[in-house]
Short mmCIF file of the C-alpha atoms (twelve columns), coordinates in Angstrom:
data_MODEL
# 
_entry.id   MODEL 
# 
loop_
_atom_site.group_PDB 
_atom_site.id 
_atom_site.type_symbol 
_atom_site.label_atom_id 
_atom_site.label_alt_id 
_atom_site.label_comp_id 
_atom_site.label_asym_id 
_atom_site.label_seq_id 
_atom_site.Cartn_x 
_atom_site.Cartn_y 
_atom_site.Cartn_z 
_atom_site.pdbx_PDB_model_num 
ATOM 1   C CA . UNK A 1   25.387  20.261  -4.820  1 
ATOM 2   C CA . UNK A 2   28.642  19.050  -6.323  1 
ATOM 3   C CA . UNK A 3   30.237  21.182  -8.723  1 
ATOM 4   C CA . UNK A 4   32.445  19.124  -11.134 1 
ATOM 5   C CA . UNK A 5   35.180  20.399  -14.141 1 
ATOM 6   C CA . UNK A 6   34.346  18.569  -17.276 1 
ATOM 7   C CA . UNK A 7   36.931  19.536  -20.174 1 
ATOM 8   C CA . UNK A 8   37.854  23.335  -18.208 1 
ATOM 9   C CA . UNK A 9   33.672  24.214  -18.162 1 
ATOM 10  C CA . UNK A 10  32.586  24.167  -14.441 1 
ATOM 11  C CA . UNK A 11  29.459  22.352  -14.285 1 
ATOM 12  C CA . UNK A 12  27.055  21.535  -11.437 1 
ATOM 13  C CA . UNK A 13  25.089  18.658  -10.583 1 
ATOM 14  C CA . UNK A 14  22.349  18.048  -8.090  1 
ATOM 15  C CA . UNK A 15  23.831  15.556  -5.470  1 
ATOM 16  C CA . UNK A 16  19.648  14.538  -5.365  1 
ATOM 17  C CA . UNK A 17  18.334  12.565  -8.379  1 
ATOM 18  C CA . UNK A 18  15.342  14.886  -9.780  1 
ATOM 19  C CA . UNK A 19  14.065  11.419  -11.082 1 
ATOM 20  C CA . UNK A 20  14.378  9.902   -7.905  1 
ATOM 21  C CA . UNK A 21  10.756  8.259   -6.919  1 
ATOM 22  C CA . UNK A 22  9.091   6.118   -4.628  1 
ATOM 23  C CA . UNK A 23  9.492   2.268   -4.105  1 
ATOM 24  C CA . UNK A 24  7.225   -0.307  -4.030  1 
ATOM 25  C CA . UNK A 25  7.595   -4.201  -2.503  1 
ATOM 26  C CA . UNK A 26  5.193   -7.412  -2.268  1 
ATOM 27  C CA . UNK A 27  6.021   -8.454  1.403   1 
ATOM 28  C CA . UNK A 28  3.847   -11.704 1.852   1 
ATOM 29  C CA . UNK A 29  2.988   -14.493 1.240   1 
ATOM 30  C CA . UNK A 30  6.421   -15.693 -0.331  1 
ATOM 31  C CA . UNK A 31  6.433   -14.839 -4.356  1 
ATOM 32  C CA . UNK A 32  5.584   -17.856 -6.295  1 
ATOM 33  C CA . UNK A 33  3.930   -19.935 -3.848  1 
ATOM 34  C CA . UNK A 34  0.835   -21.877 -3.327  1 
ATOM 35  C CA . UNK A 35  -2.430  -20.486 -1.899  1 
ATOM 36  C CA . UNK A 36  -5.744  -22.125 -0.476  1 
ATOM 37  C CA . UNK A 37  -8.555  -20.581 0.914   1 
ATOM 38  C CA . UNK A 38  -8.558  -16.675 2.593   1 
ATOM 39  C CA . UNK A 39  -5.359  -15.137 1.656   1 
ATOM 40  C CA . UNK A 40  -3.884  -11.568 2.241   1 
ATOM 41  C CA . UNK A 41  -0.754  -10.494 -0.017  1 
ATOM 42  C CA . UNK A 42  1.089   -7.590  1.635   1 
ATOM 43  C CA . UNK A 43  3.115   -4.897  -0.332  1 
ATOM 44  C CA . UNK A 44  4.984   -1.844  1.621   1 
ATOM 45  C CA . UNK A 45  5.649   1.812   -0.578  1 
ATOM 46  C CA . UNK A 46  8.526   4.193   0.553   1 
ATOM 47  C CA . UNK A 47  8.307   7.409   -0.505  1 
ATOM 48  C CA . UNK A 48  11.742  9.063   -2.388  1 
ATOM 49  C CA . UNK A 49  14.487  9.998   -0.490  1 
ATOM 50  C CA . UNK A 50  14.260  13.466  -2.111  1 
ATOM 51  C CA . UNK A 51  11.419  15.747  -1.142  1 
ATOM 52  C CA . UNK A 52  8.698   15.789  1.435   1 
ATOM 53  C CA . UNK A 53  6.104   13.997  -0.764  1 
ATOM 54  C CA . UNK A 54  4.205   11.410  0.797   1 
ATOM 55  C CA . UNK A 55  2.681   7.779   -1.213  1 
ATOM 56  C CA . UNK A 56  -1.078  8.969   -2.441  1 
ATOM 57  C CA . UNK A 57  -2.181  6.292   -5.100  1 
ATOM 58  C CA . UNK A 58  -1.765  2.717   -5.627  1 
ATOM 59  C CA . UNK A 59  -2.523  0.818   -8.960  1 
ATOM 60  C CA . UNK A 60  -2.851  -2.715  -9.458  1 
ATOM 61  C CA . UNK A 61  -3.748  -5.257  -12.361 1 
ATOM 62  C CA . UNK A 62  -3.936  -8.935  -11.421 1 
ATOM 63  C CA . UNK A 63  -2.743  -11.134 -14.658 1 
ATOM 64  C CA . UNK A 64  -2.596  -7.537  -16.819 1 
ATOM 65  C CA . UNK A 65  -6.034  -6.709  -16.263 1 
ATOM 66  C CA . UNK A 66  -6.945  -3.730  -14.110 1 
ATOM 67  C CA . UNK A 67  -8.385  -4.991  -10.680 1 
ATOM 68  C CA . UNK A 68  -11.733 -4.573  -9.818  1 
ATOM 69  C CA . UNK A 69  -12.226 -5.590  -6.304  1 
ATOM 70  C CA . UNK A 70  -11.903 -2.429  -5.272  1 
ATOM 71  C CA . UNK A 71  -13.024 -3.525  -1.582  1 
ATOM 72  C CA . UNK A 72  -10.224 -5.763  -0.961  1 
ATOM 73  C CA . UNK A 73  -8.151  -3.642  -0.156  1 
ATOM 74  C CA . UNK A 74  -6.990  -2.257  3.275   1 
ATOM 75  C CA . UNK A 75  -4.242  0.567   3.834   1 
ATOM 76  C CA . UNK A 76  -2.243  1.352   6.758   1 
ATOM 77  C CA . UNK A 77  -1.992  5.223   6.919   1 
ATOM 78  C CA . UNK A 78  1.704   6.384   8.001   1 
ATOM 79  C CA . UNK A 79  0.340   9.665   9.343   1 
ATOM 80  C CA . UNK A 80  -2.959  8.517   11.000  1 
ATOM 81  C CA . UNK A 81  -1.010  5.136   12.100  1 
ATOM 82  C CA . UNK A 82  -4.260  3.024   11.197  1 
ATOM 83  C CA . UNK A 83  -5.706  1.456   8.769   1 
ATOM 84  C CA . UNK A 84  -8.049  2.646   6.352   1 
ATOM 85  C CA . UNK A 85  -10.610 0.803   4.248   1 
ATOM 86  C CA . UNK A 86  -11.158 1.371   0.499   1 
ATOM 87  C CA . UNK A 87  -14.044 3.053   0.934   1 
ATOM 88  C CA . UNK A 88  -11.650 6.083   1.994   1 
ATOM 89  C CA . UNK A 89  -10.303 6.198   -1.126  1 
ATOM 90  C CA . UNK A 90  -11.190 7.667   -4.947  1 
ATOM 91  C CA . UNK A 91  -11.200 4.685   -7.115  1 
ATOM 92  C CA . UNK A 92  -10.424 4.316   -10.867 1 
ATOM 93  C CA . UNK A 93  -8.612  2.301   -13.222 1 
ATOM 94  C CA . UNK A 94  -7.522  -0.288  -10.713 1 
ATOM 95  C CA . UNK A 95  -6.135  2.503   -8.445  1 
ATOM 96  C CA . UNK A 96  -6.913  3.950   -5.457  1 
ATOM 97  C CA . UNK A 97  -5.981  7.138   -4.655  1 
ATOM 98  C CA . UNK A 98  -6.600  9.781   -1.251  1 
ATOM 99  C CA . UNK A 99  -3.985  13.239  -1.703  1 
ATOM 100 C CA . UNK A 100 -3.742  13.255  2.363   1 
ATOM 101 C CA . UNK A 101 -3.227  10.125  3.348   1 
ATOM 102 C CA . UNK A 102 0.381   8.972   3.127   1 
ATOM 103 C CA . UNK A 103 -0.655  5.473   2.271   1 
ATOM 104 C CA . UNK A 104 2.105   3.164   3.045   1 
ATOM 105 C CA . UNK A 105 1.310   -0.423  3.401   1 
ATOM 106 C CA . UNK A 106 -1.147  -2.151  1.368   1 
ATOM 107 C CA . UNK A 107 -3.217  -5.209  2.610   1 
ATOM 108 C CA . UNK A 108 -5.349  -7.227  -0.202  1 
ATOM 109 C CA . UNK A 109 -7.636  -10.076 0.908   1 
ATOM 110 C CA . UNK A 110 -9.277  -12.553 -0.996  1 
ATOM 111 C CA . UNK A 111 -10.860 -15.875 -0.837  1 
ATOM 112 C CA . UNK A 112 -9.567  -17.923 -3.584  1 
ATOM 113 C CA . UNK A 113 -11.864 -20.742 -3.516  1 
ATOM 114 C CA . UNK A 114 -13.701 -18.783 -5.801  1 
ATOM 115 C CA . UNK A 115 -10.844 -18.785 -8.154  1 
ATOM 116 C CA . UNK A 116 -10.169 -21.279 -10.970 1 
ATOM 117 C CA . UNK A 117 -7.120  -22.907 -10.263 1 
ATOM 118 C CA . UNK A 118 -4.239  -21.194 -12.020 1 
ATOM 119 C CA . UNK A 119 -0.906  -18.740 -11.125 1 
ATOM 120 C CA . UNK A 120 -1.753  -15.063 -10.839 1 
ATOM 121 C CA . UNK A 121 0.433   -12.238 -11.278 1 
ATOM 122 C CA . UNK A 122 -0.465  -9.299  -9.003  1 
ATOM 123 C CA . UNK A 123 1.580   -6.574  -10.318 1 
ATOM 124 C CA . UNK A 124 1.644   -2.740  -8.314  1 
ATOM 125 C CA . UNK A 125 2.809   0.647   -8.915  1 
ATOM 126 C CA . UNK A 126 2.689   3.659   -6.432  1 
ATOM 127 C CA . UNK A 127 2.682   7.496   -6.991  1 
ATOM 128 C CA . UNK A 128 3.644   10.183  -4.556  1 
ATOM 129 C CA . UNK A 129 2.359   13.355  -3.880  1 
ATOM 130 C CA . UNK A 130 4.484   14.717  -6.498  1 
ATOM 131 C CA . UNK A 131 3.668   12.613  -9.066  1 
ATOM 132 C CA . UNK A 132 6.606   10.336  -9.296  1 
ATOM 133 C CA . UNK A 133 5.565   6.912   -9.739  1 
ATOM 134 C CA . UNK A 134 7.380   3.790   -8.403  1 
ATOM 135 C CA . UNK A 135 8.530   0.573   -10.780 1 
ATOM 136 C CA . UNK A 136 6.392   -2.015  -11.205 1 
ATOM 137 C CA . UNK A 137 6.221   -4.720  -7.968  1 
ATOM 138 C CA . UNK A 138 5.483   -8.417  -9.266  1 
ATOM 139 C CA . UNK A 139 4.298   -11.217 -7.407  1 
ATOM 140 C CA . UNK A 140 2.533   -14.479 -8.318  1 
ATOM 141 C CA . UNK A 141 1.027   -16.977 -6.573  1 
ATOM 142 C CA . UNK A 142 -0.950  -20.060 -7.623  1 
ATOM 143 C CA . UNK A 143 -4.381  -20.765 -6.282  1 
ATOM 144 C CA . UNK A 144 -4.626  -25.081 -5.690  1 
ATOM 145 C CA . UNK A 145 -7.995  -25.432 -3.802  1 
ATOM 146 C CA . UNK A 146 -9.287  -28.955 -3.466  1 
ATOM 147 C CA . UNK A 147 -13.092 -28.823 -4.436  1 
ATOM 148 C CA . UNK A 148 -15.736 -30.971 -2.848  1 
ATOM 149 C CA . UNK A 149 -16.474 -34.461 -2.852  1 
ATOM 150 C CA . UNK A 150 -18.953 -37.314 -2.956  1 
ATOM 151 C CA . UNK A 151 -18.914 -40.495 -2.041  1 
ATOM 152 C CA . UNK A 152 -21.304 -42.882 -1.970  1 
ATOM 153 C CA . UNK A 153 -22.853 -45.057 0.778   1 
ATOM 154 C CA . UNK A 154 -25.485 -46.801 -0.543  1 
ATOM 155 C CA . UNK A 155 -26.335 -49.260 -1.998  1 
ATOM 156 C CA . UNK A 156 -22.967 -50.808 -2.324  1 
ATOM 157 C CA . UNK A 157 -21.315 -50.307 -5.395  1 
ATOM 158 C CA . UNK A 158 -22.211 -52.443 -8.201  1 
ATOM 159 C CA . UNK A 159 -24.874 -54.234 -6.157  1 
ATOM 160 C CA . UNK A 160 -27.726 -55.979 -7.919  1 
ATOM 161 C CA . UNK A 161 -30.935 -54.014 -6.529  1 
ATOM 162 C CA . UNK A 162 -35.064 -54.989 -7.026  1 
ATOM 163 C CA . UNK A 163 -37.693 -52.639 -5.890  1 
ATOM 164 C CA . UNK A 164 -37.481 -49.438 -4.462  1 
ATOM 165 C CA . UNK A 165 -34.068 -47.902 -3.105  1 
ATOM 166 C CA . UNK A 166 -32.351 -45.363 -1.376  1 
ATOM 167 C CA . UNK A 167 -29.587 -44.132 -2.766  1 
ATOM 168 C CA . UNK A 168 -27.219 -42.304 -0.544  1 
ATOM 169 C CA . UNK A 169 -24.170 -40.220 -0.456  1 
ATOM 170 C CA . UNK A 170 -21.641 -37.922 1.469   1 
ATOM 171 C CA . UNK A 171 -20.511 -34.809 0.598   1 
ATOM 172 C CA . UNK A 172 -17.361 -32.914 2.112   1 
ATOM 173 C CA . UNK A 173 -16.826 -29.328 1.712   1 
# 
């Protein structure tokens, strides 16, 4: 505590920040680049500086919309140094939340082939055990997955055929 003489009135202030709160950050794969296939994006919480309180919720919304995959997500517990699935945790509202578990690194996996094509902005908050939540974490990444192809073999293209024919062709995943 700091005491400090404003205008002859002796007045105190708190060398802690009451507001003071956790932090959130998106650690991988590098903001704004370009995905294919199975991908896992990476975000680490620090509790505030202030307090005992330990990181007990994590909310996310990919492209403003609450997520809904709850089960991609993984969490490394800081006091049980492991990871933890989702199914550990009390989900709502795109969060998931456990009061014991000081939840510090978040793992998200996903296979994007299943995704159209397009950016998507992940965007994460955190709350600690006191209630303090973090500011919002952005990252985006754009999905670019090559679909399949065919090709084909025969008969040769524009060929004049009589009579029956087989018609073949070659796909590629």
């Amino acid at each position: 505590i700091a005491a400090l003489t404003l205008g002859g009135t002796l007045a105190f202030a708190n060398s802690a920040n009451a507001a003071d709160g956790p932090t959130v950050a998106w650690t991988a794969p590098a903001n704004n680049s370009t995905v294919t296939g199975k991908i896992s994006l990476k975000a680490t919480a620090t509790p505030a500086s202030t307090g005992t309180s330990i990181i007990t919720q994590w909310c996310l919304t990919i492209n403003g919309e609450e997520t809904n995959d709850y089960t991609a997500a993984n969490f490394y517990v800081q006091n049980q140094n492991g990871d933890y699935g989702s199914n550990y945790y009390d989900k709502a509202s795109g969060c998931w939340t456990y009061s014991s578990f000081d939840s510090r690194r978040l793992t998200l996996s996903y296979d994007t082939t299943k995704w159209e094509n397009k950016a998507y902005t992940f965007v994460v908050k955190v709350t600690d055990s006191t209630g303090r939540e973090s500011s919002a974490a952005s990252w985006t990444v754009t999905t670019a997955n090559v679909g399949p192809t065919v090709a084909w073999t025969a008969p040769a293209n524009n060929s004049t055929v009589t009579g029956k024919i087989a018609l073949k062709a070659t796909a590629t995943p």
